[in-house]
C-alpha positions in Angstrom: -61.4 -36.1 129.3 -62.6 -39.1 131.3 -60.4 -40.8 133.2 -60.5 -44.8 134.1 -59.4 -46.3 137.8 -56.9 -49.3 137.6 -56.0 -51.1 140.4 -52.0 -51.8 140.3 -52.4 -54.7 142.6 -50.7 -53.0 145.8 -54.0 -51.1 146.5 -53.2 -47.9 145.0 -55.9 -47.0 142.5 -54.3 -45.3 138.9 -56.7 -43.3 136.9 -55.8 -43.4 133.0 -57.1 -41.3 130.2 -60.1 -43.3 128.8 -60.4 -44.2 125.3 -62.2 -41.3 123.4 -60.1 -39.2 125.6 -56.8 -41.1 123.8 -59.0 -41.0 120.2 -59.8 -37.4 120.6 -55.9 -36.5 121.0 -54.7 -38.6 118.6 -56.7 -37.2 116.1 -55.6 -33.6 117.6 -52.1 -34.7 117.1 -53.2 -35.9 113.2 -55.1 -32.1 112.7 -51.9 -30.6 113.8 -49.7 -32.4 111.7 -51.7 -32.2 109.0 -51.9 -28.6 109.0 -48.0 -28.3 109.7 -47.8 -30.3 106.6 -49.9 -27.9 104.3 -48.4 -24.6 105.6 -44.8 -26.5 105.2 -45.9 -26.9 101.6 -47.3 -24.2 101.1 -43.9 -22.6 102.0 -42.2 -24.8 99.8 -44.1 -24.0 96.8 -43.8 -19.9 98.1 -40.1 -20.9 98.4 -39.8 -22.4 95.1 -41.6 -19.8 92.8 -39.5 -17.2 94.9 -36.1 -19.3 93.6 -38.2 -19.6 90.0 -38.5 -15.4 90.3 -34.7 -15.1 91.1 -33.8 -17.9 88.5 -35.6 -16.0 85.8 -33.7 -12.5 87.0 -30.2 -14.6 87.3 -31.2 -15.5 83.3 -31.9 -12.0 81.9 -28.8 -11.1 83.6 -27.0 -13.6 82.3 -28.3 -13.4 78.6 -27.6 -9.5 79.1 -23.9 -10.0 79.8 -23.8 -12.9 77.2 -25.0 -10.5 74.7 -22.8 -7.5 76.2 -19.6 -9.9 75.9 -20.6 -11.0 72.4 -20.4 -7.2 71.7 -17.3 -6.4 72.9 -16.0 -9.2 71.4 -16.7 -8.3 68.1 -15.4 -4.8 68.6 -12.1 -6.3 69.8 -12.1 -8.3 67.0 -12.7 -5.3 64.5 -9.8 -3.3 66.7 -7.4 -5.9 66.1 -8.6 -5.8 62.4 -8.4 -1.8 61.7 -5.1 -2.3 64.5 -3.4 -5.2 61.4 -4.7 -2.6 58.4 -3.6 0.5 59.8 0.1 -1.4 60.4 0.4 -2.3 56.6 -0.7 1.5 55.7 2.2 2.7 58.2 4.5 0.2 56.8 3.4 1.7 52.9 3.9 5.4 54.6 7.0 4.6 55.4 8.2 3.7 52.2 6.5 6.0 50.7 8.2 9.4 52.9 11.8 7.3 52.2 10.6 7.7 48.4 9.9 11.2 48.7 12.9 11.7 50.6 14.7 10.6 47.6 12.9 12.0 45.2 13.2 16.1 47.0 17.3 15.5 47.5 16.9 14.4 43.4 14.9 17.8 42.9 17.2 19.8 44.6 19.7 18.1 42.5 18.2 19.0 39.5 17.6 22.7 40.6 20.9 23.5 41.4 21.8 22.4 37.9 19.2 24.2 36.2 20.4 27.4 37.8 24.1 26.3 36.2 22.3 25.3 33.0 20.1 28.5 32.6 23.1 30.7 33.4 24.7 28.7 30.2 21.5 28.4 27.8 20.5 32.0 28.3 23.2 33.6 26.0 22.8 30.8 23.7 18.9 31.7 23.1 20.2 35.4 23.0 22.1 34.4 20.1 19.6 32.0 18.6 16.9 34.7 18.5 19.5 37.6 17.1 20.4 35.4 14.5 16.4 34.5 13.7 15.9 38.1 13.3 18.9 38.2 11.1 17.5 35.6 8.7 14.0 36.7 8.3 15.8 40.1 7.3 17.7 39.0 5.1 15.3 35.7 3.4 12.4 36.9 0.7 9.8 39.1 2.3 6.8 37.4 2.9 4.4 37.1 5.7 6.7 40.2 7.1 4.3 41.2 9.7 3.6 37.5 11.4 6.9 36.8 11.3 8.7 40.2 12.6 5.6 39.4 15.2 6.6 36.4 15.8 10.2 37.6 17.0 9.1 40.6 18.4 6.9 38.3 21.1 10.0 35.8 21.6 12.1 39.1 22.7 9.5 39.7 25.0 9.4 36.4 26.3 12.9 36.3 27.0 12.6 39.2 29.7 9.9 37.5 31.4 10.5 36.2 34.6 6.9 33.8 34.7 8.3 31.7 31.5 10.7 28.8 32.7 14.1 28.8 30.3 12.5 25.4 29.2 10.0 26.8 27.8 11.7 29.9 26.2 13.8 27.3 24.4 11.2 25.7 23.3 9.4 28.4 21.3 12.4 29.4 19.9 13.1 26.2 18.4 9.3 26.1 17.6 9.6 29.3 15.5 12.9 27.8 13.9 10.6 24.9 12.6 8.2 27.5 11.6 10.7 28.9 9.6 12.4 25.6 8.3 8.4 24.0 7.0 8.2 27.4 5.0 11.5 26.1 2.3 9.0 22.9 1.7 5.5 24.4 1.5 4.0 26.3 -1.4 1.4 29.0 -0.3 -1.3 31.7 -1.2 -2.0 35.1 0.7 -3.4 38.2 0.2 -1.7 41.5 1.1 0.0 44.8 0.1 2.9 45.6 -2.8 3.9 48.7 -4.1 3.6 48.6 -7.7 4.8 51.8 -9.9 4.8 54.0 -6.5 1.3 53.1 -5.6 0.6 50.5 -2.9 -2.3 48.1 -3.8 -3.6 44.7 -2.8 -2.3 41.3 -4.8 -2.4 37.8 -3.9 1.0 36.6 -3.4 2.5 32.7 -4.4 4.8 31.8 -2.4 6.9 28.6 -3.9 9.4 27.8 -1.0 12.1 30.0 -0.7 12.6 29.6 -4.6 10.5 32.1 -5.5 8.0 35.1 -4.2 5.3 35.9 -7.1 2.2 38.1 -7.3 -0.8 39.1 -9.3 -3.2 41.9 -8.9 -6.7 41.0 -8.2 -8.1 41.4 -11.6 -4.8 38.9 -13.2 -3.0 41.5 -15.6 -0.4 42.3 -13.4 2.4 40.4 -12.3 5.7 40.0 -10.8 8.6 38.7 -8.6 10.6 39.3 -5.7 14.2 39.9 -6.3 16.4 38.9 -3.5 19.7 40.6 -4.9 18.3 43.5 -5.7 15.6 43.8 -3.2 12.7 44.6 -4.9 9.4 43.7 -6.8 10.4 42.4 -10.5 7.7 43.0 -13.3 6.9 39.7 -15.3 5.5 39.0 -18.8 2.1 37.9 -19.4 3.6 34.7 -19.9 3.5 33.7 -16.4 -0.1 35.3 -16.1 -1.5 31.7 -16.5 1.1 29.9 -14.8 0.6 32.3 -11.2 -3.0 31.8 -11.3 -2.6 28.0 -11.8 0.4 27.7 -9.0 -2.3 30.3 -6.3 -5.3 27.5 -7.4 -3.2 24.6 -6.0 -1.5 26.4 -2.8 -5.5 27.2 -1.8 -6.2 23.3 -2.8 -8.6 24.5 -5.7 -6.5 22.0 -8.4 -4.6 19.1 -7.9 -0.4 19.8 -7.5 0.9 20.1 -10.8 4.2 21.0 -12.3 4.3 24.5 -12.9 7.5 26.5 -14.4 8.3 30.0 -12.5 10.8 32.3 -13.0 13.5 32.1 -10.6 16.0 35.2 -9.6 18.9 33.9 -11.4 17.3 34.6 -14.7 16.6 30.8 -14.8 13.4 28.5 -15.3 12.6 25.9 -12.8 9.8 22.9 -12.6 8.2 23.0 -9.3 5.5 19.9 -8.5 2.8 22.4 -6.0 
């Protein structure tokens, strides 16, 4: 640096910095800010992509717990939902237990009569059955082995202790209807009669419980079941052709047509087969 003399007046020189010596540090002084300036913007922009960085972080952060609170939103909500449904099926539960409630104290109701009931019915089956046996004894003898059979499986019914009472009742009326449908029907079967102390094979015609005819297989022998004297009757070959039409309608061979039979009473009747 050069420096200048200046007289103050009072004869003491002053030396001053000259002018390229002022120019030289005024431009130092613009250098220096200059570069404070850059490096001060430099950390600015540092600063600000540093706060970008961070910003961008805060945001996944945040759109992460957005997305985590959306989801256990919706799983409240679908609590609260399953919460309001299983609160009406409770509600149903409980009227349906106070149902069933009822309907056991009904049921044991119910039982206890049963066991009065059953102590009351049993006899009367007892009697019902004895006095089924009774009839088919005594009626006109056909289909003697399904119907003794018949009985025969209702006895052992009644000792069985796996068949409810309803159900014993029941097939004993149910072989009472059997028994009832055999006045209205006519019908044809096949089976064994003793004929002049020899047992052969006829078809019989049953007409009710009005009459009980056969015929031998080959036609030429005929007869009738007499309940008075209880036994097989030999007929004339008059009723030869009126058997044989009387079997052809019980087997649905010929339409029903009036027929005349002989009857025990010594008597003619017109049946309509």
């Amino acid at each position: 640096m050069r420096l200048v003399r200046t007289d103050t007046g009072d004869g003491a020189p002053r030396w001053r910095p000259g002018r390229a010596a002022v120019a030289i540090a005024v431009c130092g002084a613009i250098a220096w800010g200059a570069t404070a300036t850059a490096q001060t913007v430099k950390d600015a922009v540092g600063a600000s992509e540093g706060m970008n960085k961070e910003a961008q972080t805060s945001q996944k952060k945040i759109d992460k717990l957005s997305d985590d609170t959306d989801a256990l939103a919706a799983e409240y909500r679908a609590a609260i939902q399953e919460i309001k449904a299983l609160a009406g099926y409770n509600k149903q539960l409980e009227g349906l237990i106070v149902s069933q409630g009822q309907e056991m104290e009904s049921l044991r109701k119910q039982i206890d009569n049963v066991t009065v009931v059953g102590r009351q019915v049993m006899p009367l089956m007892t009697r019902m059955l004895d006095a089924l046996a009774q009839f088919v004894e005594l009626d006109v003898p056909f289909l003697p082995e399904e119907r003794a059979e018949r009985i025969e499986n209702l006895r052992e019914m009644m000792g069985r202790a796996d068949v409810t009472i309803s159900e014993k009742y029941r097939r004993i009326l149910e072989a009472y209807q059997i028994e009832n449908e055999y006045g209205r029907t006519i019908e044809s079967y096949r089976g064994p009669v003793e004929v002049d102390g020899e047992e052969i094979s006829v078809d019989f015609l049953r007409i009710g419980r009005l009459a009980l005819l056969y015929q031998t297989l080959d036609g030429q022998v005929s007869g009738m079941w007499d309940n008075e004297s209880k036994s097989w009757v030999p007929l004339d070959d008059d009723y030869r052709n009126t058997i044989q039409a009387g079997l052809r309608m019980a087997r649905k061979q010929s339409a029903p047509d009036l027929i005349t039979v002989p009857v025990p009473a010594a008597q003619t009747a017109e049946v309509q087969g």
